[in-house]
N, C-alpha and C positions, 0 to 999 in steps of 0.2 A: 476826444476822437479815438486815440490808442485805446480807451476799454469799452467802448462802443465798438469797435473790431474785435476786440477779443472775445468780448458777448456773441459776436456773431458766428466769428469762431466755433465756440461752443458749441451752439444752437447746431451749427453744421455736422457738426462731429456726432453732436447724439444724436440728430434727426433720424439717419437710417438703423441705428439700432432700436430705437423705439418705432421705430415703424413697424421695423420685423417683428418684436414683439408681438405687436399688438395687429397682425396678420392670421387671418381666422385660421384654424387650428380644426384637426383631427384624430377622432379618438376610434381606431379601427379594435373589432374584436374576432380572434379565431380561437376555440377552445371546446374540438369536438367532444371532450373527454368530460366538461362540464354539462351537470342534468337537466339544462334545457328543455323545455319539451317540445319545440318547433324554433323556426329561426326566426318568427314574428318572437317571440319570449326573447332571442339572443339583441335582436334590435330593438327592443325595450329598453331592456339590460345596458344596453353601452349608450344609448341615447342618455336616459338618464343621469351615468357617472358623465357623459358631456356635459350635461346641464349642471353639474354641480363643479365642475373645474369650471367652465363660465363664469361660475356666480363666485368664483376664490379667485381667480385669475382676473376677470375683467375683460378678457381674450374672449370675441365669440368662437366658440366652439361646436363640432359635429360631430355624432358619432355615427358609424358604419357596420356592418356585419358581416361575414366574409366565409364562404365555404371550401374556400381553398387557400392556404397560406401565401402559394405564389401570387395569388390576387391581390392578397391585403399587400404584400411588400411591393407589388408593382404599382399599388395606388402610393406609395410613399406618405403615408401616415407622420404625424408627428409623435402620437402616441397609441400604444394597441397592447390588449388583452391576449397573448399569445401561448397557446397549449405547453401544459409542462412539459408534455415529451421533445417539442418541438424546439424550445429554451433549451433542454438539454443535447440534442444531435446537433446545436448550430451556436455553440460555445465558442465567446468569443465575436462573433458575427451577428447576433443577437442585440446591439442596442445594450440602454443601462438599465438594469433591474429597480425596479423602485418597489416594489410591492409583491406579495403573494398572498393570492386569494385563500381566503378558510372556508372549509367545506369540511361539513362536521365536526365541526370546533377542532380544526389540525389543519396544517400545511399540506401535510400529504395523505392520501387515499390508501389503501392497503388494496392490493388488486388479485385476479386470479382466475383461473380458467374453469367455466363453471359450464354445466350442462342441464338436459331434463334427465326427468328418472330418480329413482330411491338412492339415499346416501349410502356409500359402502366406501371399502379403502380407498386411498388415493388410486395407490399402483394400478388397484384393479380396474378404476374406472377410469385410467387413464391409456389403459390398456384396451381396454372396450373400445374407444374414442380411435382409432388406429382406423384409418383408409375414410372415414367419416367427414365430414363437410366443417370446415372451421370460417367462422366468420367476425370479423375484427375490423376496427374504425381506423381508415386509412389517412393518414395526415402528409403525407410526401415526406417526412421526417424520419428517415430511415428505420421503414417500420418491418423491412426483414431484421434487423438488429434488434430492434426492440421484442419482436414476437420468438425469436430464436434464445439471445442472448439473456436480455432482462426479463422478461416472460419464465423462459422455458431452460433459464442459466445453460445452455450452449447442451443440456442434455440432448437435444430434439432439435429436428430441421423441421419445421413447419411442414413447407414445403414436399418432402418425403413421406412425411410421416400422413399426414390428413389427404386425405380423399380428391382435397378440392376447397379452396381459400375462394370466399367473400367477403369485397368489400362494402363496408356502407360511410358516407360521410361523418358520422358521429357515433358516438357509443349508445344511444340511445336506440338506433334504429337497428344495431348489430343486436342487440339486448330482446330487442324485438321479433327480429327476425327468426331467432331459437325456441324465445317464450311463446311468444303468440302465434307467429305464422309458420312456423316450425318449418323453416327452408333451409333451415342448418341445424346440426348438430351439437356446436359447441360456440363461446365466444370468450374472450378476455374483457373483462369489463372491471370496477370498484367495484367493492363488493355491496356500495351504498346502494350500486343501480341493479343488481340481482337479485331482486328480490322476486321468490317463485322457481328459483334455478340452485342447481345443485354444486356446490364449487367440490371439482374434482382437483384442483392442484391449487395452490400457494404462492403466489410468484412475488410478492413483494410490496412495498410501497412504490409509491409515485408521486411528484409533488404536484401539486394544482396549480393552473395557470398565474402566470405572471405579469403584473402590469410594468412596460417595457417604453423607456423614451426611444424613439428610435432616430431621430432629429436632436442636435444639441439647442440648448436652452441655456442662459445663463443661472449658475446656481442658486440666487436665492431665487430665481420663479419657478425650478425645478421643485422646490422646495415645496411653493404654495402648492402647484398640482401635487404630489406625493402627499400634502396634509388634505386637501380635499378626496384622495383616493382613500387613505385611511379610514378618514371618518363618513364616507357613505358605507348606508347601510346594505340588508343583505334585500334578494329578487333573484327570482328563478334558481339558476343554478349554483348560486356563489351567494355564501352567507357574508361574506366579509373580507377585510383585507388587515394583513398585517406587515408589519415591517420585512422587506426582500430576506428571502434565507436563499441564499446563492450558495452553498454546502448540498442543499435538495436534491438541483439540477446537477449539479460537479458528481454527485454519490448515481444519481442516474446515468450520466456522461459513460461514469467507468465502467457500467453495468452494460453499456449497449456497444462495446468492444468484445469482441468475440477472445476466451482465454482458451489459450492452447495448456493441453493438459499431458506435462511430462511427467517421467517415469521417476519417483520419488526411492533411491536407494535407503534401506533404512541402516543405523549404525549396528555394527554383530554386537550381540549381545553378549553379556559378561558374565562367565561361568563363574560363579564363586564356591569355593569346593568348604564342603564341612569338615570340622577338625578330626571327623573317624575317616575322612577321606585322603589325607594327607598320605603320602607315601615319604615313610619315616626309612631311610640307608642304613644296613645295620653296623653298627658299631665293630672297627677291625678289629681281629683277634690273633694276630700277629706275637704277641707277649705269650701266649700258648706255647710255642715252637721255639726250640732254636733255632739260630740261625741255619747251621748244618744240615739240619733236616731240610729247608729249601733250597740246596745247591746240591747239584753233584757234587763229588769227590774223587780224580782218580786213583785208581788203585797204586801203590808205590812200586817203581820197577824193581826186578830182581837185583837181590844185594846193596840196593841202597838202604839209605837208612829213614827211619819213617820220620816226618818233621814233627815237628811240638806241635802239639794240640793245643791252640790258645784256649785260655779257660773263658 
């Protein structure tokens, strides 16, 4: 009778943590930075890595696609594809890193502010570009920091400097906007997606979206979804996945603080004099003279007698 309670016991105790398990699950995706070519290509895309954590998990599972960050996190997801920039302004507050996508066989993208027109210097053509129409993929993620700071390393306020800021939901459609429908001027984009446009400036790497638990899970099933993330393959905008480099986003992080630039005294420099430069004191010559010659002497008074001259 005692281990027939205790069996039942049991049975009670795990019921509701397998239940939760095994409560259908979602796999949201936000990553305008990634070269999608439509958001039907973006809902392929995470549908898909659904169906493959499904099929490792045992969990039915759904995936989603989202054009705005705040939507995906208000849908409260269990798991989501969330833009590198994004991962890195919300450090900390971000869920657990499990993965980062490979696009172009690398973690991260090398990025830069490119235009139309013939290649010439940076400077020059970045000086052309002054009162001119800038247009850049807005993600709610502190994208004055990222377009000032990490972009433009705190040289340049956007803002002042360009004519007139547009935004568009993804990099692809900013990319477009310059190339084909020439409604702007200039945009920030990888360099993988300008192709046909001119990069006038260099601004860096960036890492490529992240796949992020944003719900706890116990670890060894964390585990299976992370090994089904790995091993799907590549579609649309994201060739692959490798193990999280959380270094990427932290090396981003620092870069979208704005550095104040103080006055650097430098140490005085150290005259070292050459040996014809030396200033040599000449040697006394005092053993010249005798002593009497450098003293006075009065004269002896009348009638006295004159003293001995010491030799």
């Amino acid at each position: 009778m005692s281990h027939m309670r205790i069996a039942l016991l049991t049975l009670l105790v795990a019921a509701p943590a397998h239940a939760q398990q095994n409560e259908p699950m979602t796999v949201a995706m936000y990553a305008p930075a990634a070269a999608f070519p439509d958001s039907s290509a973006r809902l392929a895309y995470v549908q898909g890595l659904a169906r493959a954590i499904q099929q490792k998990t045992g969990v039915p599972t759904s995936g989603k696609a989202f054009v705005r960050l705040g939507d995906l996190l208000a849908a409260k997801p269990d798991f989501a594809i969330i833009d590198g920039q994004c991962i890195a302004a919300r450090q900390g507050t971000s869920g657990t890193l499990l993965a980062t996508a490979v696009i172009g066989g690398d973690l991260t993208q090398p990025w830069g502010l490119y235009s139309r027109g013939a290649p010439g210097p940076s400077d020059v053509g970045l000086a052309n570009l002054k009162g001119k129409k800038l247009v850049y993929a807005k993600t709610g993620c502190r994208d004055s920091d990222f377009l000032d700071n990490a972009m433009l390393d705190g040289e340049l306020r956007t803002e002042g400097y360009f004519g007139a800021l547009i935004d568009k939901p993804d990099v692809a459609g900013a990319v477009l906007t310059v190339r084909d429908y020439k409604a702007a001027d200039a945009v920030f984009a990888p360099s993988s997606q300008a192709r046909g446009l001119t990069r006038v400036y260099e601004a860096g790497p960036v890492p490529n979206p992240g796949f992020v638990a944003l719900k706890s899970h116990p670890a060894a099933f964390l585990d299976g979804v992370k090994e089904a993330v790995l091993s799907y393959g590549s579609g649309g905008g994201i060739d692959g996945w490798r193990a999280a480099a959380p270094g990427a986003y932290s090396a981003l992080g620092a870069r979208l603080a704005g550095r104040s630039k103080r006055l650097v005294f430098a140490p005085p420099e150290v005259v070292r004099l050459d040996d014809a430069d030396v200033l040599v004191l000449p040697a006394s010559r005092w053993d010249q003279a005798t002593v009497k010659q450098h003293f006075w002497e009065p004269s002896p008074a009348a009638g006295s007698t004159p003293a001995a001259t010491q030799p």
